[in-house]
FIKOLZA-1660 file (N, C-alpha, C; in steps of 0.1 Angstrom, whole numbers, plus 5000, padded with zeros to 4 digits):
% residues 115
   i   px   py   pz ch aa at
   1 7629 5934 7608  A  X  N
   1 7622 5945 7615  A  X CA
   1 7625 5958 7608  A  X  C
   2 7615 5967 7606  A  X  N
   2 7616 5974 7596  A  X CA
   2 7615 5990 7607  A  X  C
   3 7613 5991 7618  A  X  N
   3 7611 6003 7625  A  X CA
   3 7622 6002 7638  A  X  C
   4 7628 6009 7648  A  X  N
   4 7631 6009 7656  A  X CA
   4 7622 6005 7664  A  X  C
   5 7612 6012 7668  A  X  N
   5 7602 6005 7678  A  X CA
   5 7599 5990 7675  A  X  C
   6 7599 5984 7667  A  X  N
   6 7592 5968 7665  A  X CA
   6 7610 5961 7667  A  X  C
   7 7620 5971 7671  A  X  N
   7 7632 5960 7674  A  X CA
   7 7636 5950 7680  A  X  C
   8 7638 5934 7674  A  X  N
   8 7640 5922 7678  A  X CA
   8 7652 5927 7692  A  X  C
   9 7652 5914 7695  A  X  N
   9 7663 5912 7706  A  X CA
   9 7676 5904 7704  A  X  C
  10 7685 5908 7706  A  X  N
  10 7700 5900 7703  A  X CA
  10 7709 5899 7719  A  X  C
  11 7708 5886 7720  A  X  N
  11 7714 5883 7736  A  X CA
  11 7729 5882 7733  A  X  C
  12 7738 5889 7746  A  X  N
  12 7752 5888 7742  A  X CA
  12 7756 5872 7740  A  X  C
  13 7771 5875 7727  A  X  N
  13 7778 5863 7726  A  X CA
  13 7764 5854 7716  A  X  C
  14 7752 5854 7713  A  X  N
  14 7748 5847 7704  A  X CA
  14 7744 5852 7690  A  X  C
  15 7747 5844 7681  A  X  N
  15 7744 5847 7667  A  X CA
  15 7730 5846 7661  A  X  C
  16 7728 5859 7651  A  X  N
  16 7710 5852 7649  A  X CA
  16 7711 5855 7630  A  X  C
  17 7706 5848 7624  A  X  N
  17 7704 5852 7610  A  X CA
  17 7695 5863 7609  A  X  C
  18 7694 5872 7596  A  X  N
  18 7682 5879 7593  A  X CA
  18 7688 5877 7576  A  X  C
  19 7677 5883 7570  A  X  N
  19 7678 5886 7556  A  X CA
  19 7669 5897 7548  A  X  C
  20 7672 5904 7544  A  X  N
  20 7665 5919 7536  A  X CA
  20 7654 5912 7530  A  X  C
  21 7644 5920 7533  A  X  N
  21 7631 5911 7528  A  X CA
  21 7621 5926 7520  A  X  C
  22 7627 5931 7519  A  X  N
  22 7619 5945 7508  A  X CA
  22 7629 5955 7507  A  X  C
  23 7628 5968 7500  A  X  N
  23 7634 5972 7494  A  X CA
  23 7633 5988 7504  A  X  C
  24 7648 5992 7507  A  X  N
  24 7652 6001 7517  A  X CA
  24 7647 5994 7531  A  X  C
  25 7649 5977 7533  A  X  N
  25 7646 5972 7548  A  X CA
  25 7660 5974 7557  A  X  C
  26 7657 5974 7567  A  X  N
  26 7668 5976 7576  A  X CA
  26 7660 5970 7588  A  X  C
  27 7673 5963 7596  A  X  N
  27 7669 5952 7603  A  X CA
  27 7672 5961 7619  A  X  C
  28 7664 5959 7629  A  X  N
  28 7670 5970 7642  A  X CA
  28 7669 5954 7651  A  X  C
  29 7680 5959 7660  A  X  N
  29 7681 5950 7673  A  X CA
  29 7685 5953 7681  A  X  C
  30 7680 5949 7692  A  X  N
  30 7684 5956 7707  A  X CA
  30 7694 5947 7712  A  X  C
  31 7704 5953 7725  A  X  N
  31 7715 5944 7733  A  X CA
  31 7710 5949 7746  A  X  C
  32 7718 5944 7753  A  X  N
  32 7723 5948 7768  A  X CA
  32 7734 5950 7768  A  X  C
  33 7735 5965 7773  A  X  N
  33 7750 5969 7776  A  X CA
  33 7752 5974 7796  A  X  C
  34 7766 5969 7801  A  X  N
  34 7773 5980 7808  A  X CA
  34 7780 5990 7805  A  X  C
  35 7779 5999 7813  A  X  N
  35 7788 6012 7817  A  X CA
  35 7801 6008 7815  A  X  C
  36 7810 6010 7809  A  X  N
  36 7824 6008 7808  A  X CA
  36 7829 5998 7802  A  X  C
  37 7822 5991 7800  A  X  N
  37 7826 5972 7795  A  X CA
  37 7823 5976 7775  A  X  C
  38 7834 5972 7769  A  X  N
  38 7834 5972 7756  A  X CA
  38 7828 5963 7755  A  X  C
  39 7828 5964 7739  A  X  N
  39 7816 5956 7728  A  X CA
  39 7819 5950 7713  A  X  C
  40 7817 5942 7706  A  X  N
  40 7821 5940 7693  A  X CA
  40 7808 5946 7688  A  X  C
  41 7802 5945 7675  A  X  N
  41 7789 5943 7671  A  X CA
  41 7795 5938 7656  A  X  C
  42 7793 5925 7647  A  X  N
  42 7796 5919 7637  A  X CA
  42 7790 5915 7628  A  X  C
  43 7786 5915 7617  A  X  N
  43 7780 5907 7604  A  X CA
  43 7795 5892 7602  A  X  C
  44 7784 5883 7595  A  X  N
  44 7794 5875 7588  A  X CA
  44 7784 5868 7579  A  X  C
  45 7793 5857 7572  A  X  N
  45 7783 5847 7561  A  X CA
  45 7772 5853 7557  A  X  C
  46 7775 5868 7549  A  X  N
  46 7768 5872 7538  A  X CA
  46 7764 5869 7524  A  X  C
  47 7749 5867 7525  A  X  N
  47 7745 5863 7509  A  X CA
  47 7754 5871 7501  A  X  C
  48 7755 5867 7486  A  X  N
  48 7757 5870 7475  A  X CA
  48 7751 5885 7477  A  X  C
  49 7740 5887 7472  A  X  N
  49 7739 5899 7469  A  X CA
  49 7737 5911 7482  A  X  C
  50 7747 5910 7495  A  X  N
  50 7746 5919 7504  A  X CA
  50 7756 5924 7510  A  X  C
  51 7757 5937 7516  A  X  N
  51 7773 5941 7519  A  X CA
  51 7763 5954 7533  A  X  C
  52 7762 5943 7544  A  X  N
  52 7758 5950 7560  A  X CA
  52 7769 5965 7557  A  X  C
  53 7757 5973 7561  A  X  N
  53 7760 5983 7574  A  X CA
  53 7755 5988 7584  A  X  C
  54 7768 5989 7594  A  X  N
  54 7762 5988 7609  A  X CA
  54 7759 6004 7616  A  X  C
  55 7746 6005 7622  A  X  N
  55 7750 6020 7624  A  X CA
  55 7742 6018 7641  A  X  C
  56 7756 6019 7650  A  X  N
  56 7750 6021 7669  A  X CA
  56 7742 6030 7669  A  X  C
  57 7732 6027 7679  A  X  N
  57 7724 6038 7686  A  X CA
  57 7719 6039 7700  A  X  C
  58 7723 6047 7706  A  X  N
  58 7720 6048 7719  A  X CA
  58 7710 6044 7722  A  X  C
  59 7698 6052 7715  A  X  N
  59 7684 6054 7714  A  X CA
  59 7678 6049 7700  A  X  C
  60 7669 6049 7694  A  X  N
  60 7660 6050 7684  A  X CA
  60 7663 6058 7675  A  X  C
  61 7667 6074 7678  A  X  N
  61 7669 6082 7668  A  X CA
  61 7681 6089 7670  A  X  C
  62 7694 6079 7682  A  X  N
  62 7709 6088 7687  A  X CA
  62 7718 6080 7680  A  X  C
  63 7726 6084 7668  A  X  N
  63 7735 6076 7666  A  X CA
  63 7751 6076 7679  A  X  C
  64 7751 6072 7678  A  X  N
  64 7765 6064 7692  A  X CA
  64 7775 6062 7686  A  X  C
  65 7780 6057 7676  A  X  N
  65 7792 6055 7667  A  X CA
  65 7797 6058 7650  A  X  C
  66 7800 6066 7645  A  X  N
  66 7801 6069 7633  A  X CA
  66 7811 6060 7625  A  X  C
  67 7815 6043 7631  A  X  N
  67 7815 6035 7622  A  X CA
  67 7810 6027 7617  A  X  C
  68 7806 6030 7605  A  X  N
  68 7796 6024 7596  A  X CA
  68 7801 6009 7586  A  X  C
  69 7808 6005 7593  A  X  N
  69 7814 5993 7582  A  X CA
  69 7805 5979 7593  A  X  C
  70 7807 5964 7590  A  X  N
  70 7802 5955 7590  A  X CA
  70 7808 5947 7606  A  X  C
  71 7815 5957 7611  A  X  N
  71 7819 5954 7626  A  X CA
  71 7821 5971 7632  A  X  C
  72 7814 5970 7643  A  X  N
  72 7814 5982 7651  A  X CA
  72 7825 5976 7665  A  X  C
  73 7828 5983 7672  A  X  N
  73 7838 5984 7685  A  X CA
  73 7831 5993 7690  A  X  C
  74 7827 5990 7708  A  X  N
  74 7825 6006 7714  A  X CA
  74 7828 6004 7728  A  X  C
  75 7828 6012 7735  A  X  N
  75 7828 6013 7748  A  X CA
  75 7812 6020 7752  A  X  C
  76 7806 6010 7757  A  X  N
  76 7792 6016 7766  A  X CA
  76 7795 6030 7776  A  X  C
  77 7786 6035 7770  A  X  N
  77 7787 6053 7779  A  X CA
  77 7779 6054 7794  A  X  C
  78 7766 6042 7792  A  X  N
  78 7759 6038 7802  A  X CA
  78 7756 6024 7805  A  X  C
  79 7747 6023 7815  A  X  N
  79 7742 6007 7813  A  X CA
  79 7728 6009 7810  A  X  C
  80 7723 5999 7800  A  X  N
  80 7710 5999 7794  A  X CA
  80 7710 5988 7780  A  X  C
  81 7699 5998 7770  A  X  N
  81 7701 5987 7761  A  X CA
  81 7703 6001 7751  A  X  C
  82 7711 5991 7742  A  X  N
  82 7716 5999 7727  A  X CA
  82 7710 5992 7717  A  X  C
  83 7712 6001 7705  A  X  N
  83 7701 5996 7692  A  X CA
  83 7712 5996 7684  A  X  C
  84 7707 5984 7674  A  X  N
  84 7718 5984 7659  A  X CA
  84 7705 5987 7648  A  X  C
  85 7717 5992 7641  A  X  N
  85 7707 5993 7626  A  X CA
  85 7714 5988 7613  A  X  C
  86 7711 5977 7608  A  X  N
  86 7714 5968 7598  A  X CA
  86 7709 5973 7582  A  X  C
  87 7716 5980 7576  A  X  N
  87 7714 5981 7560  A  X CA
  87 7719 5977 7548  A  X  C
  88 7714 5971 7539  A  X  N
  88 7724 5967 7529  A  X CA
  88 7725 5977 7515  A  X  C
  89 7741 5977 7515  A  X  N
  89 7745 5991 7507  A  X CA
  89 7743 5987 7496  A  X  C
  90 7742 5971 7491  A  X  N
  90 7736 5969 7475  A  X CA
  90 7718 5975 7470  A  X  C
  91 7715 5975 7480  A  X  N
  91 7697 5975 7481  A  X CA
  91 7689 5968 7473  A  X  C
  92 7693 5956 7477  A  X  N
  92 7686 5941 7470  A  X CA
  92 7679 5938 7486  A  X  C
  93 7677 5929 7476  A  X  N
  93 7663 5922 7492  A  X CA
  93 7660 5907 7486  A  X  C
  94 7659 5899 7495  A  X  N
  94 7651 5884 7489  A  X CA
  94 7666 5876 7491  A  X  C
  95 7663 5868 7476  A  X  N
  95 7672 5857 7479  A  X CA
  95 7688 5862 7481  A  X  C
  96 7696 5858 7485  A  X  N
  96 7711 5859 7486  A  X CA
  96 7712 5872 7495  A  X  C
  97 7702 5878 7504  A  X  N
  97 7705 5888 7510  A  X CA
  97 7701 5881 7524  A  X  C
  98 7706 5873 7532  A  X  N
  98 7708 5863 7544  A  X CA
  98 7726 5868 7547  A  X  C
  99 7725 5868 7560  A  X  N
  99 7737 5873 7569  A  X CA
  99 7731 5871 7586  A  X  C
 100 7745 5867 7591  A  X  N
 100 7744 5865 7607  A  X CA
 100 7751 5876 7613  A  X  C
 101 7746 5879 7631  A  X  N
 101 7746 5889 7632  A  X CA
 101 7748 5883 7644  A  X  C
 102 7760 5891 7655  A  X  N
 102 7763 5890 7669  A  X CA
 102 7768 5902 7675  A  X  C
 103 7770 5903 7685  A  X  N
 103 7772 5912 7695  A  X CA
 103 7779 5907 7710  A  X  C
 104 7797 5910 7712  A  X  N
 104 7804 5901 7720  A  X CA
 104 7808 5911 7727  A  X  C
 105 7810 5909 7737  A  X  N
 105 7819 5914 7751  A  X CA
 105 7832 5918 7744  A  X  C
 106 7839 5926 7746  A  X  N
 106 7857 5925 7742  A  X CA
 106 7861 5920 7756  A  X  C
 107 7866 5908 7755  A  X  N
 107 7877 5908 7768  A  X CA
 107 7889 5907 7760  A  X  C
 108 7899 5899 7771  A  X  N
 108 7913 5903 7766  A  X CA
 108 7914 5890 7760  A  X  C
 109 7909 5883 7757  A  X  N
 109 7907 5870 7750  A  X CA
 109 7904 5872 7736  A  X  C
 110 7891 5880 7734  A  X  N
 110 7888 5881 7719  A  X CA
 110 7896 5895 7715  A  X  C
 111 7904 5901 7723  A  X  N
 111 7918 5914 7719  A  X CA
 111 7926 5907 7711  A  X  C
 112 7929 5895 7715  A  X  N
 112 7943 5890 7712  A  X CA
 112 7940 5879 7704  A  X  C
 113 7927 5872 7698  A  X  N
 113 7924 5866 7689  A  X CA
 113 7924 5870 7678  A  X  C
 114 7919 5887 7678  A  X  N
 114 7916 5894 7667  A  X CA
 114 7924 5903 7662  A  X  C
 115 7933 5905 7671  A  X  N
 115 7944 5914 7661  A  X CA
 115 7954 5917 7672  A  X  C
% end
Protein backbone atom coordinates (compact mmCIF):
# COMPACT_ATOMS: atom_id res chain seq x y z
CA UNK A 1 0.00 0.00 0.00
CA UNK A 2 1.44 3.01 -1.14
CA UNK A 3 -0.87 5.90 0.55
CA UNK A 4 -2.19 6.06 4.03
CA UNK A 5 -5.75 6.26 2.94
CA UNK A 6 -5.58 2.77 0.84
CA UNK A 7 -4.11 1.30 4.41
CA UNK A 8 -4.38 -2.60 4.74
CA UNK A 9 -5.52 -4.01 8.01
CA UNK A 10 -3.26 -5.92 10.57
CA UNK A 11 -5.33 -7.86 13.38
CA UNK A 12 -3.57 -8.07 16.85
CA UNK A 13 -1.08 -10.96 17.58
CA UNK A 14 -1.10 -11.99 13.71
CA UNK A 15 1.71 -11.91 11.27
CA UNK A 16 1.26 -10.73 7.64
CA UNK A 17 4.12 -10.61 4.86
CA UNK A 18 4.52 -7.57 2.51
CA UNK A 19 7.34 -6.71 0.19
CA UNK A 20 8.59 -3.28 -1.51
CA UNK A 21 7.29 -3.41 -4.79
CA UNK A 22 8.56 0.17 -6.41
CA UNK A 23 10.80 2.58 -5.63
CA UNK A 24 10.27 5.05 -2.39
CA UNK A 25 7.07 2.24 -1.49
CA UNK A 26 6.06 2.28 1.95
CA UNK A 27 3.70 -0.12 3.11
CA UNK A 28 0.76 1.54 5.78
CA UNK A 29 -1.40 -0.61 8.16
CA UNK A 30 -3.88 -0.12 10.42
CA UNK A 31 -4.44 -1.93 14.26
CA UNK A 32 -6.80 -1.60 16.89
CA UNK A 33 -5.72 -0.10 19.88
CA UNK A 34 -6.86 0.56 23.76
CA UNK A 35 -6.48 3.43 25.96
CA UNK A 36 -3.79 2.34 28.28
CA UNK A 37 -2.94 -1.16 27.10
CA UNK A 38 0.70 -1.32 25.58
CA UNK A 39 1.84 -2.50 22.27
CA UNK A 40 4.77 -4.15 20.40
CA UNK A 41 4.81 -3.24 16.59
CA UNK A 42 7.75 -5.74 14.83
CA UNK A 43 9.49 -6.55 11.45
CA UNK A 44 11.25 -9.98 11.17
CA UNK A 45 12.56 -12.50 8.25
CA UNK A 46 13.78 -9.75 6.16
CA UNK A 47 14.75 -10.22 2.51
CA UNK A 48 18.38 -9.67 1.67
CA UNK A 49 18.14 -6.50 0.26
CA UNK A 50 15.83 -4.75 3.12
CA UNK A 51 16.39 -3.06 6.51
CA UNK A 52 12.24 -1.90 7.80
CA UNK A 53 11.51 1.29 9.29
CA UNK A 54 8.88 1.69 11.55
CA UNK A 55 7.22 5.01 11.97
CA UNK A 56 3.60 5.11 14.54
CA UNK A 57 0.85 7.27 13.75
CA UNK A 58 -1.99 8.25 15.39
CA UNK A 59 -3.60 9.48 12.32
CA UNK A 60 -2.46 9.58 8.62
CA UNK A 61 -0.39 12.61 8.90
CA UNK A 62 0.46 12.43 13.30
CA UNK A 63 3.44 10.79 14.01
CA UNK A 64 2.95 9.01 17.71
CA UNK A 65 6.41 7.63 18.38
CA UNK A 66 9.81 8.96 17.32
CA UNK A 67 11.26 5.33 17.30
CA UNK A 68 12.13 4.66 14.09
CA UNK A 69 14.02 1.21 14.27
CA UNK A 70 12.31 -2.24 13.20
CA UNK A 71 10.37 -2.74 16.57
CA UNK A 72 8.26 0.15 18.09
CA UNK A 73 6.89 -0.14 21.97
CA UNK A 74 4.00 2.24 22.92
CA UNK A 75 1.39 2.87 25.21
CA UNK A 76 -2.06 3.82 23.37
CA UNK A 77 -3.01 7.45 24.33
CA UNK A 78 -6.62 6.49 23.14
CA UNK A 79 -8.82 3.73 21.91
CA UNK A 80 -9.12 3.60 18.17
CA UNK A 81 -7.08 2.63 15.31
CA UNK A 82 -3.36 3.50 14.84
CA UNK A 83 -1.36 3.49 11.57
CA UNK A 84 2.17 2.04 10.79
CA UNK A 85 4.36 3.16 8.16
CA UNK A 86 6.80 0.64 6.74
CA UNK A 87 10.02 1.91 4.77
CA UNK A 88 13.00 0.33 3.59
CA UNK A 89 16.24 2.39 4.34
CA UNK A 90 18.08 0.38 1.48
CA UNK A 91 15.44 1.68 -1.23
CA UNK A 92 15.46 -1.47 -3.25
CA UNK A 93 12.14 -2.91 -4.21
CA UNK A 94 11.33 -6.42 -5.92
CA UNK A 95 13.04 -9.40 -5.14
CA UNK A 96 14.69 -9.91 -1.59
CA UNK A 97 12.69 -7.03 -0.24
CA UNK A 98 9.84 -9.61 1.59
CA UNK A 99 9.58 -9.10 5.48
CA UNK A 100 6.76 -10.05 8.07
CA UNK A 101 5.11 -7.72 10.05
CA UNK A 102 2.96 -8.04 13.53
CA UNK A 103 1.57 -6.02 16.13
CA UNK A 104 1.22 -7.75 19.98
CA UNK A 105 -0.32 -6.69 23.13
CA UNK A 106 2.73 -6.39 25.88
CA UNK A 107 1.57 -8.43 28.68
CA UNK A 108 3.69 -9.56 31.43
CA UNK A 109 4.30 -12.69 29.45
CA UNK A 110 5.93 -11.20 26.36
CA UNK A 111 7.96 -8.55 29.26
CA UNK A 112 9.69 -11.28 30.51
CA UNK A 113 10.24 -13.35 27.28
CA UNK A 114 11.89 -10.43 25.77
CA UNK A 115 14.16 -8.89 27.96
Amino acid sequence: TYACSAAGQLSLSNTITHAFSKPNDADWLTFPVTAGSKYRVSTANSGANVDVKLRLRASCSADQANNLGNIVEFTANSTGIYYVEATNLKSAFGAGTNYTIQVQPITSALRTRSG
